[in-house]
C-alpha positions, 0 to 999 in steps of 0.5 A: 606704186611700182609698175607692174610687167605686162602679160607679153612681157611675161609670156615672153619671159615663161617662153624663154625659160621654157626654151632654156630648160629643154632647147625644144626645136618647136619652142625655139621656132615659136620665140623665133615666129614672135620676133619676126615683126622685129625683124620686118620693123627694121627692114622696112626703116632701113629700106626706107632710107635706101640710096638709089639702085638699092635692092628690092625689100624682100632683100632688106627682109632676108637679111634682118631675118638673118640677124635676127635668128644669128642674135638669136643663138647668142642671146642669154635671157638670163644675162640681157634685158630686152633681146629686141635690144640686144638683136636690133644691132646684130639686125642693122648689121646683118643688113648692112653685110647684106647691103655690101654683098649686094648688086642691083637686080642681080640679088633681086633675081638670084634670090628667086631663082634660088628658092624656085630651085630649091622647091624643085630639088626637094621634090626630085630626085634622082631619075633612074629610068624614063617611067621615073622620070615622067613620075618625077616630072609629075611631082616637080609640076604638081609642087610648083603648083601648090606653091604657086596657090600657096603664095596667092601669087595667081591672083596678084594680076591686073583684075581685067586680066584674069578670067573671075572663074579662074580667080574664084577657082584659085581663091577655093584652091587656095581656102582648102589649101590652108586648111590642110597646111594647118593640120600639117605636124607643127614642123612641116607646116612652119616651114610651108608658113615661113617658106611660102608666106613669109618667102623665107629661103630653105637656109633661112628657115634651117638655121631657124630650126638648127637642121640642114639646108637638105634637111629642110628640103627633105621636110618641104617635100613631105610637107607638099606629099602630104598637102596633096594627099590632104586635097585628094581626101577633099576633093579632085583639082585640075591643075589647070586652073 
């Protein structure tokens, strides 16, 4: 008796061909969100098997990811079998190019700095008096602070170093924070999800969505405006938490 395919098989395949009939940029992200775990897989083998002063894993997983939505835009269902089979060599090779590209530490702290860089220059912009700027200031610290309970790194410390009113503060901010991300429009809560959760980088996350870097900058600032209108309706915060 033939086997039968199974429902993910199935579903997968009525994505793709949805994807192919109308290229809708939510369909695209949805496929792309579904071969994430892929992408993370092979990171984690070949970080694994890392020689010494390697770069951190969040490197390893930049770069899969990268190959990934790269294997992605050259795939053709129509032609391949299994695009986790086709995208497994455009990955190890992604993280190879990566690998060659990379110095100890320096990739490691660049990145970072990167995406902190990019938060801030999507929620200022260009100051043309003192009122504006201090307005923009404001804007920059409040964006850093909902990034800051979005990624839940707040509550990463030692227990016995934290004050258990601050953590139970931050953990409220942050269950009312991921209500509001959930009722965002589709598109801006993806980027907040893949930038703040999966600390995928605005480039990244453009080509993911086939828009620009300033685009998805543009995107990221709506979405905090929105969150922050979303927490004035629910309650008043101290950001001094």
């Amino acid at each position: 008796m033939a086997q039968q395919p199974s429902p993910d098989l199935d579903e997968e395949a009525a994505l793709w061909r949805s994807y192919i009939a109308d290229r809708d940029p939510l369909l695209r992200a949805k496929l792309i969100e579904r071969y994430l775990p892929t992408a993370q897989k092979l990171a984690a083998y070949a970080y694994s098997r890392r020689g010494p002063q390697a770069p951190e894993f969040a490197d390893y997983l930049q770069w899969a990811r990268l190959g990934m939505i790269e294997a992605f835009d050259r795939f053709d269902p129509r032609r391949e079998a299994s695009f986790v089979t086709f995208a497994g060599y455009r990955i190890r090779g992604a993280i190879l190019s990566g690998l060659e590209r990379a110095t100890e530490q320096a990739a490691q702290h660049a990145r970072r700095k990167q995406m902190e860089k990019e938060r801030v220059e999507s929620v200022i912009g260009s100051a043309s008096g003192a009122s504006e700027a201090l307005e923009e200031l404001v804007e920059v610290t409040v964006g850093l602070a909902l990034g800051f309970a979005l990624e839940d790194s707040g509550l990463s410390a030692e227990p016995e170093t934290l004050d258990p009113y601050r953590v139970l503060e931050l953990k409220r901010l942050r269950e009312r924070l991921l209500l509001i991300v959930e009722a965002l429009p589709e598109r801006e809560k993806q980027i907040v999800k893949w930038h703040y959760f999966e600390h995928m980088d605005f480039k990244l996350i453009g080509l993911a969505f086939r828009l620009s870097k300033g685009r998805i900058s543009q995107l990221h600032a709506r979405a905090l405006k929105l969150i922050r209108e979303g927490l004035r309706s629910i309650d008043r915060f101290d950001l001094s938490l």
